[in-house]
C-alpha positions in Angstrom: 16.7 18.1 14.8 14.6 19.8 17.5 11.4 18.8 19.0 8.3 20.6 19.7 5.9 20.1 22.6 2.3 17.9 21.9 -1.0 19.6 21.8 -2.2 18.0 24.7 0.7 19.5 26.7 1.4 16.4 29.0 4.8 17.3 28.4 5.8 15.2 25.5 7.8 15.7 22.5 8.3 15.2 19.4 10.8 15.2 16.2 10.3 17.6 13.1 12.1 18.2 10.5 13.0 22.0 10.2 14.2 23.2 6.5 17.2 25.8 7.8 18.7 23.3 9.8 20.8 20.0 10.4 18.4 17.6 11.0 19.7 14.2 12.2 17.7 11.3 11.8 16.1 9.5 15.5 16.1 6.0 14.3 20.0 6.2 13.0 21.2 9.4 13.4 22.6 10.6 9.7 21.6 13.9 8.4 20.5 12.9 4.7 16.7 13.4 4.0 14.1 13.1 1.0 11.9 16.1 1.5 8.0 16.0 0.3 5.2 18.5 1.0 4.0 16.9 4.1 6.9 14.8 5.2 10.5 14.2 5.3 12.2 10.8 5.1 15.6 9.5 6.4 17.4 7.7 3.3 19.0 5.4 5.3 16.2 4.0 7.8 13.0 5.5 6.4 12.2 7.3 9.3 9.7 9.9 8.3 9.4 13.2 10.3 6.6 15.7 9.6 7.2 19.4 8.3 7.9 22.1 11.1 6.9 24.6 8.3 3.2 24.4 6.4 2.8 21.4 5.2 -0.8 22.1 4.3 -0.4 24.3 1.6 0.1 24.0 -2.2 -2.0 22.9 -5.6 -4.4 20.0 -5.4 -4.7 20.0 -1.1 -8.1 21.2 -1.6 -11.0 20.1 -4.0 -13.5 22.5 -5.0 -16.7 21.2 -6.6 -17.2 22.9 -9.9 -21.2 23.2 -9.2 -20.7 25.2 -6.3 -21.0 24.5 -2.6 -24.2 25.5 -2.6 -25.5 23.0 -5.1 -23.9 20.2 -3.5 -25.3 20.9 0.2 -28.8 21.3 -1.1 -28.6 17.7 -3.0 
């Protein structure tokens, strides 16, 4: 597991899960995970990392009105 700095650079970190590599868990430190799109989550504590990769990407993330966006912002 490796950590990445916050956005608000104070200096903090914080655990992700990256894909190509052993990622042990913070709350109990095994390495077994249940991936998702968004998240992944320890199978032993249910500690749940975010992605390192994407995340925000894939069918049905985004909802497109089938009048058009200009319809719907002139209702």
């Amino acid at each position: 597991m490796t950590t990445v700095p916050f956005a608000s650079n104070r200096g903090s970190y914080r655990p992700v899960y990256r894909a190509q590599e052993i990622n042990h868990c913070p709350g109990c430190g095994k390495s077994q995970w249940m991936v998702g799109r968004i998240t992944a989550e320890c199978a032993f504590c249910a500690t749940a990392l975010p992605l390192n990769e994407g995340g925000m990407i894939g069918g049905g993330m985004w909802r497109v009105h089938p009048r058009g966006l200009e319809t719907v912002l002139a209702a």
